[in-house]
C-alpha positions in Angstrom: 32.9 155.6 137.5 31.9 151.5 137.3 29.4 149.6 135.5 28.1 146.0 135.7 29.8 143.7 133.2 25.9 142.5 132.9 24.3 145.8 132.5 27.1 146.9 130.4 26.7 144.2 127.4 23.1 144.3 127.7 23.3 148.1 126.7 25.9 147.2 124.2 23.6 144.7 122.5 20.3 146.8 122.8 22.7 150.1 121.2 21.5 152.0 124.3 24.7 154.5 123.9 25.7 157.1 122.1 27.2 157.1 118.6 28.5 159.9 116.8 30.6 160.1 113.2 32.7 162.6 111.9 34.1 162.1 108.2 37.9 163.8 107.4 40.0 164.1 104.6 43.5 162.5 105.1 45.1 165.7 104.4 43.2 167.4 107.0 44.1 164.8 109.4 47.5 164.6 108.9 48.1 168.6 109.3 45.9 168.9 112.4 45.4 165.8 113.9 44.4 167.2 117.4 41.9 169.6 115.4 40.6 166.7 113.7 40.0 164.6 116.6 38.4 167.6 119.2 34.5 167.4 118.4 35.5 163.3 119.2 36.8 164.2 122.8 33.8 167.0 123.2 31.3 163.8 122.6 33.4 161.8 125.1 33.0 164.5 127.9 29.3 165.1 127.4 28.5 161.3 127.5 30.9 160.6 130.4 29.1 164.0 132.4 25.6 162.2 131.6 26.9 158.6 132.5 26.5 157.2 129.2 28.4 155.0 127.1 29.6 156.5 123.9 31.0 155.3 120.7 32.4 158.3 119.1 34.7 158.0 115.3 36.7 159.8 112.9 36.3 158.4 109.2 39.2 159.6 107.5 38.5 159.1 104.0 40.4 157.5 101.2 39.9 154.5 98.6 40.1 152.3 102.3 39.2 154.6 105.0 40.5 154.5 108.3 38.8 154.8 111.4 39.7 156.5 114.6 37.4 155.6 117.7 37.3 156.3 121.3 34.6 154.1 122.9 33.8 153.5 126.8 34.3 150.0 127.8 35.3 147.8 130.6 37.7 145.7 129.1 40.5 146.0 125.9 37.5 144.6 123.2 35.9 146.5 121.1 31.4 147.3 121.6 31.2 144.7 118.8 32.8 142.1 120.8 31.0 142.9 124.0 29.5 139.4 124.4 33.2 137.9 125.1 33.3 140.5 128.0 32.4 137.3 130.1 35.2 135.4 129.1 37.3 137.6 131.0 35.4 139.5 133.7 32.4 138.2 136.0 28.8 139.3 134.7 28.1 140.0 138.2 31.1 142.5 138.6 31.2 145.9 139.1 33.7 147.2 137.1 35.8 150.9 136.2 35.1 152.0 132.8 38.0 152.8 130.5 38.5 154.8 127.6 39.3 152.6 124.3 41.7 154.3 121.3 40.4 152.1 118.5 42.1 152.3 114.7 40.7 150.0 111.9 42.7 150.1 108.7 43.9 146.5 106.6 47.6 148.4 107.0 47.6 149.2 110.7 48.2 145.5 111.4 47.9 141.9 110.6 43.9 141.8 112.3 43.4 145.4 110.6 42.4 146.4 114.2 44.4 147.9 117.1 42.9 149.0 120.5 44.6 150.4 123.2 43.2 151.7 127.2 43.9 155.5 127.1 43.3 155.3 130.7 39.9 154.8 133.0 37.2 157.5 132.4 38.0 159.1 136.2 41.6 158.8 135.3 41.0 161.2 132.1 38.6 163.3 134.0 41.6 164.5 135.8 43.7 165.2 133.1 41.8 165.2 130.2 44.7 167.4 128.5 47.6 165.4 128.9 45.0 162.6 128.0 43.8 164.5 124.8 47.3 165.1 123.9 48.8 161.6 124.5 46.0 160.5 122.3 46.8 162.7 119.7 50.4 161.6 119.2 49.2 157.9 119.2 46.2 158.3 116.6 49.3 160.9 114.4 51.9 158.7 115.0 49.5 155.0 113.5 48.5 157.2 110.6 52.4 157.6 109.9 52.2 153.9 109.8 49.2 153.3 107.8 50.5 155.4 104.8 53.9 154.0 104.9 52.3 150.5 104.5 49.9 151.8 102.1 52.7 153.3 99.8 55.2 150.3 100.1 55.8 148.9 97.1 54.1 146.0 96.5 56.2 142.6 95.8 56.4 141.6 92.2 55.0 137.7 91.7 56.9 136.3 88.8 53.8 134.0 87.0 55.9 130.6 86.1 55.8 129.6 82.1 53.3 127.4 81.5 54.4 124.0 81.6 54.6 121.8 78.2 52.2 118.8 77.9 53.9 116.0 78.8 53.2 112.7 76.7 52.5 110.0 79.0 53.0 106.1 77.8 49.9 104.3 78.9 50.8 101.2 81.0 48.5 98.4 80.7 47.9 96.8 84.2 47.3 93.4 83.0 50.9 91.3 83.9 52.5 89.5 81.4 54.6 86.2 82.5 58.0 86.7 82.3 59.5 84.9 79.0 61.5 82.4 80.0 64.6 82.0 78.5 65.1 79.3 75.7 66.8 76.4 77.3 68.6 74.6 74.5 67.7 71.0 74.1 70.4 68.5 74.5 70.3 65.6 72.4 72.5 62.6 73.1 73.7 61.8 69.6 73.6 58.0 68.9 77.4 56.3 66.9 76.0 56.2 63.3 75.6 52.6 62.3 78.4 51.3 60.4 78.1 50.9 56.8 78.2 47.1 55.8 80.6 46.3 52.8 79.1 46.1 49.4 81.8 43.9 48.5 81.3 40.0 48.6 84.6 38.1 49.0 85.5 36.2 46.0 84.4 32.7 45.9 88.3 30.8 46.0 88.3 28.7 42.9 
């Protein structure tokens, strides 16, 4: 079963496939995950028996729900992101079509997205049990994950005490010339004149 890149994102982009949406409770999910997903894999066979793309999804419910997709593609992207098929793959290329597992959840990863190729659509035609189940334990064993993220504790940020005014001295920018320091005058100190005698000799008689 192949497709042309070209044909394939132009019935991407027009939403010429099928869509279907089935909501779930995490509980029922978690008890019965291969339950919960079986109207998803019936939607998959009667789209892949009429040659038609398909987008089918499991909204398990919950403050942030998760979603469990299988979707027909050609490449590891998800139908949203069908227009960077052509960065990969030729738009003149004839092409196998896989079968996409697709969770979205902020706590199955960093991107909040994983996507992984269950196999190509012939390749689950021909064991569509072993497929179904292997899919199963996948989409069982990343809502394991989720809720264990989910439930983490969350790390407690310690808010730092609000830091006291701090009085700043304003600084004028206008220099100042350095004060020199005093240079002491020296002053060459002249002999003091000498005192003339007040005293007239004595006339000699």
């Amino acid at each position: 079963m192949e497709i042309n890149v070209k044909a394939f994102q132009e019935a991407i982009e027009a939403e010429n496939f099928e869509q279907t949406n089935y909501p779930i409770t995490e509980a029922a999910a978690t008890a019965d995950i291969e339950k919960a997903l079986a109207p998803v894999f019936n939607d998959v066979d009667q789209a892949l028996s009429t040659g038609k793309l398909i987008s089918a999804q499991l909204t398990i419910a919950g403050d942030e729900p998760t979603y469990v997709r299988i979707e027909t593609g050609i490449i590891n992207l998800p139908f949203e992101d069908s227009k960077k098929v052509t960065n990969f793959l030729d738009a003149d290329k004839e092409t196998p079509i896989d079968l996409n597992l697709i969770v979205v959840s902020p706590y199955v990863n960093a991107s909040g997205l994983r996507i992984d190729e269950i196999a190509t659509a012939d390749a689950y035609l021909a064991d569509k049990r072993a497929n179904m189940a292997a899919v199963a334990a996948e989409v069982h064993e990343k809502l394991a994950v989720i809720k264990t993220t989910r439930e983490a504790p969350k790390p407690i940020v310690k808010e730092a005490p609000a830091s006291r005014a701090k009085t700043t001295r304003k600084t004028s920018t206008r220099r100042t010339a350095a004060k020199k320091p005093a240079t002491r005058k020296r002053t060459t100190r002249k002999p003091a004149a000498k005192k003339r005698s007040t005293t007239s000799r004595k006339k000699e008689d």
